[in-house]
C-alpha positions as CSV (number, residue, x, y, z in Angstrom):
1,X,4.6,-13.2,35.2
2,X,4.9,-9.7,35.4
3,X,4.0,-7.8,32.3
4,X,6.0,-5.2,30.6
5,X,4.9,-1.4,30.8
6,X,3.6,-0.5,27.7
7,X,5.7,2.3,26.1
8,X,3.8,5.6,25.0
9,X,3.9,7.8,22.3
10,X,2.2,11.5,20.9
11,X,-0.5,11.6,18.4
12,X,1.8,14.5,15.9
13,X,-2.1,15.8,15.3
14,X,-3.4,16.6,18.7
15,X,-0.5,16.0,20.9
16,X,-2.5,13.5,23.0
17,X,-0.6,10.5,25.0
18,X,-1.2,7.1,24.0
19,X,0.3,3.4,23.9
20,X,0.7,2.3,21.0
21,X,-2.8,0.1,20.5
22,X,-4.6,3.0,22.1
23,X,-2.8,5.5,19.5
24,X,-4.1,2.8,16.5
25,X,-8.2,3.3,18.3
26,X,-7.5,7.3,18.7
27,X,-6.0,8.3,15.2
28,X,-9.3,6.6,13.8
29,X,-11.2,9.1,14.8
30,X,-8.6,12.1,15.9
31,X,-10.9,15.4,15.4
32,X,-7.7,17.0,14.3
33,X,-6.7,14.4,12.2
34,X,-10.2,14.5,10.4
35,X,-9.7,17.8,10.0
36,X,-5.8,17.6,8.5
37,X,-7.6,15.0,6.1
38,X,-10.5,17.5,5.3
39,X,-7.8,20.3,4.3
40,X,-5.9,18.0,2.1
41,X,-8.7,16.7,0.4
42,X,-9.5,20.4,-0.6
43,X,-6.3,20.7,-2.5
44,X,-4.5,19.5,-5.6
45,X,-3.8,16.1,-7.1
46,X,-5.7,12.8,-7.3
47,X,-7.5,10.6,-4.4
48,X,-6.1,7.2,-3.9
49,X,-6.1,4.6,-1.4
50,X,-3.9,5.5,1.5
51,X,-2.9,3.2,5.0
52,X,-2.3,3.1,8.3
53,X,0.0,1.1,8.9
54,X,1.3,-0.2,12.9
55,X,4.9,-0.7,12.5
56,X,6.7,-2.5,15.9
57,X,10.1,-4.2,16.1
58,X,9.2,-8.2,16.7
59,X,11.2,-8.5,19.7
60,X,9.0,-7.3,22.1
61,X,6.9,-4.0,20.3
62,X,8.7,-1.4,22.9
63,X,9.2,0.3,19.8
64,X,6.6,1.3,17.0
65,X,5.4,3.9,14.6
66,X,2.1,4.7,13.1
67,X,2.6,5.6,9.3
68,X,0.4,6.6,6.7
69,X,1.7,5.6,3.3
70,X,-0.2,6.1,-0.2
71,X,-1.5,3.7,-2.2
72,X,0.9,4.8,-5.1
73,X,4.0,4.3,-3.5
74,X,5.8,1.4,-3.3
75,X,7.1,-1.3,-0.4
76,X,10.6,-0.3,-1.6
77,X,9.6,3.3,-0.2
78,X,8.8,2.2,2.8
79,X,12.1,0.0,2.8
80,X,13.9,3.4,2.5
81,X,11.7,4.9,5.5
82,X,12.1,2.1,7.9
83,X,16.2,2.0,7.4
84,X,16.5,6.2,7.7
85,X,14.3,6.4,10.8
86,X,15.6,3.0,12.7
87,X,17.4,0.6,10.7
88,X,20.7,1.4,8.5
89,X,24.3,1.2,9.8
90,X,26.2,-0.8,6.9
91,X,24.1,-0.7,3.8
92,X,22.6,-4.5,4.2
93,X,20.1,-6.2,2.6
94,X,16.6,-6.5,3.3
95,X,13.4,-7.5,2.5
96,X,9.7,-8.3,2.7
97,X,7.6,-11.8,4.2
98,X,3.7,-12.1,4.4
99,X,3.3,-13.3,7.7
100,X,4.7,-12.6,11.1
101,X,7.8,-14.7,10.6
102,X,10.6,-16.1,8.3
103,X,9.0,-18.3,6.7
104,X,6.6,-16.4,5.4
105,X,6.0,-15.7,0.7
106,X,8.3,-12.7,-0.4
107,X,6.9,-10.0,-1.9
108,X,8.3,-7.6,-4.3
109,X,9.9,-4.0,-2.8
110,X,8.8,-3.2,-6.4
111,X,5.2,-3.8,-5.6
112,X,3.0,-0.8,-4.6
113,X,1.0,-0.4,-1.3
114,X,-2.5,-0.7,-3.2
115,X,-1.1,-3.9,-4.7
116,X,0.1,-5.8,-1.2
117,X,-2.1,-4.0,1.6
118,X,-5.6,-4.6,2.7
119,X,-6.7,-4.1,6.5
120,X,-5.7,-6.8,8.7
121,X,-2.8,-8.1,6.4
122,X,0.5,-8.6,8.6
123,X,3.9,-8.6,7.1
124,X,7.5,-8.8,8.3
125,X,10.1,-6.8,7.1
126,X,13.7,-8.5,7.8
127,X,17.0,-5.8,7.7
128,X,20.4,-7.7,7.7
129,X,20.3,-11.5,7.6
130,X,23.5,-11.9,9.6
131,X,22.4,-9.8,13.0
132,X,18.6,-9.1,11.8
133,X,16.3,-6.7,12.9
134,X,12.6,-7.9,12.2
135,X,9.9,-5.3,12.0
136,X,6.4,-6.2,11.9
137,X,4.0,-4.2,9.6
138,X,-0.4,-4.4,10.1
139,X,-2.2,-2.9,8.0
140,X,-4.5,-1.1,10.8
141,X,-6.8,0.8,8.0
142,X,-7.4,2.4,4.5
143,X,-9.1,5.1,3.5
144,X,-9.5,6.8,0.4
145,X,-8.7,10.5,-0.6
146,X,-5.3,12.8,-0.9
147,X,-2.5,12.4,1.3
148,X,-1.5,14.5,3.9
149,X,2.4,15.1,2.6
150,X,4.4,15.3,-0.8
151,X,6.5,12.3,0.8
152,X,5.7,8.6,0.2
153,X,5.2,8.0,4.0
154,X,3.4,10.3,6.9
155,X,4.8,10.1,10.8
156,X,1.8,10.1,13.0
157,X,2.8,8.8,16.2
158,X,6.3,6.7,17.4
159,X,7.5,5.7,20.7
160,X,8.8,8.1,23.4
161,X,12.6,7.5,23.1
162,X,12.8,4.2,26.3
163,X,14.1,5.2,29.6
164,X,17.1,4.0,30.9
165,X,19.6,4.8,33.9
166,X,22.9,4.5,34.7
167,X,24.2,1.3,36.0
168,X,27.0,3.1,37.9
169,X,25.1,5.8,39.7
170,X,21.5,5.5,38.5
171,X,20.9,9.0,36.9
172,X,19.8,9.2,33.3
173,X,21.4,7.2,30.7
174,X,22.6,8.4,27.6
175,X,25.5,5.7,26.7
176,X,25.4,1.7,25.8
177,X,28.5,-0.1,26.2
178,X,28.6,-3.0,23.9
179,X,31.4,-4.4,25.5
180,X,29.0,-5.2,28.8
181,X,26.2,-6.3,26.8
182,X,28.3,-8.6,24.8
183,X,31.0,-10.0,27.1
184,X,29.4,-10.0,30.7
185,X,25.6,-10.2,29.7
186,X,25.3,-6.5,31.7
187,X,22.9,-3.7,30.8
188,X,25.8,-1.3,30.5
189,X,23.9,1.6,30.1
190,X,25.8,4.6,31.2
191,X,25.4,8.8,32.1
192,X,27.4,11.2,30.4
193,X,29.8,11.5,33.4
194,X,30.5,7.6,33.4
195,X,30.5,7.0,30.1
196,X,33.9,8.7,30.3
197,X,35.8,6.3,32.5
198,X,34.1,3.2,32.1
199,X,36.5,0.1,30.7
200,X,35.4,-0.3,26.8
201,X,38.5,-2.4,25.6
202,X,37.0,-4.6,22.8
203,X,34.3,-2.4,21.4
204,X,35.2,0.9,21.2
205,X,33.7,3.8,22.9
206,X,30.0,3.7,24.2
207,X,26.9,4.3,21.7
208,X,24.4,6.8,21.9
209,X,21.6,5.4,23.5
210,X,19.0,6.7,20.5
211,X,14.8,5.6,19.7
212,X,15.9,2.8,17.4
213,X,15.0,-1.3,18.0
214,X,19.0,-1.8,16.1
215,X,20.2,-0.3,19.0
216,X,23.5,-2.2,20.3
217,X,23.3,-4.3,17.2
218,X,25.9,-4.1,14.5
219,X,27.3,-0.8,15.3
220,X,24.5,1.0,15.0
221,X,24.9,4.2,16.1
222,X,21.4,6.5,15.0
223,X,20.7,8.8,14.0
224,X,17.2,7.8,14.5
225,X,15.3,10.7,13.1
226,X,12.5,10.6,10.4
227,X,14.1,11.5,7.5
228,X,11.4,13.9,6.6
């Protein structure tokens, strides 16, 4: 069997290279990082717990984040991250298992971080229970001090947006048509050039192909971005 290239992404402290289990080694011990930590321990407001967390869709972990998310805040915060930066399109439900699975206990999106997390705990995070998108969350680390933004949640690494080429000509992709991956089981990722011609009957006109595990799934369309 062959095995999937790992995808990579950039530590947002050093701008170093990584996959995403060699990003969760590096960022323990970044010298930039340590330094970014120093410099916000030096300033105002109160230490508390704060964690890494290793955030991957459950399909096959092509796409990830590393987060850092205070102790304070809660999983409803996170909730809120996880839909702006990959997840919303329609406003659906959601919520929060122990356990890499359905069938897992539900926790609270009330509950804070330092009430639910501890290093090694696993949880999965469920968007949409008609056409779900499962994330898996792992606690990677804690550590205790002040946090490196005003926000709830810290970007410090996420997948290079996946590469993907035409299936008419084989240049860069920048379309999905749904109506190929849906009625004829094709790829149907398309250029800019092809994406203009290509029969799209029953599903409208192509998606933008964007850095999102939802994409192709419910209309989702992006944006993508971290909301802050």
């Amino acid at each position: 069997m062959v095995r999937k290239k790992q995808t990579q992404g950039t530590c947002v402290f050093c701008d170093r290279e990584m996959t995403r289990s060699g990003l969760a080694k590096h960022l323990k011990s970044c010298p930039q990082r340590q330094e970014a930590i120093g410099a916000a321990d030096q300033g105002a407001g109160s230490r508390q717990p704060i964690y890494h967390l290793q955030i991957e869709d459950a399909w096959d972990g092509q796409y990830w984040l590393h987060l850092e998310m205070k102790g304070g805040s809660t999983l409803k915060e996170l909730d809120r991250y996880l839909r702006a930066i990959w997840l919303e399109c329609c406003g659906h439900m959601s919520e929060f298992l122990v356990g890499s699975g359905w069938g897992g206990r539900k926790v609270a999106a009330s509950r804070r971080a330092e009430q639910t997390f501890e290093p090694g705990l696993v949880l999965t995070h469920i968007y949409d229970f008609g056409t779900s998108s499962e994330t898996l969350i792992k606690v990677v680390d804690v550590r205790q001090g002040k946090p490196l933004s005003r926000h709830p949640v810290f970007l410090m690494a996420r997948n290079k947006p996946l590469e993907a080429k035409c299936t008419e000509c084989g240049k860069p992709a920048a379309w999905l048509c749904l109506e190929c991956v849906y009625d004829h089981d094709e790829l149907g990722t398309l250029c800019d050039r092809h994406a203009k011609d290509h029969p799209h009957d029953e599903y409208g006109e192509p998606v933008p192909l964007v850095n999102s595990p939802r994409i192709g799934m419910c209309g989702y369309v992006g944006p993508a971005d971290p909301p802050y």
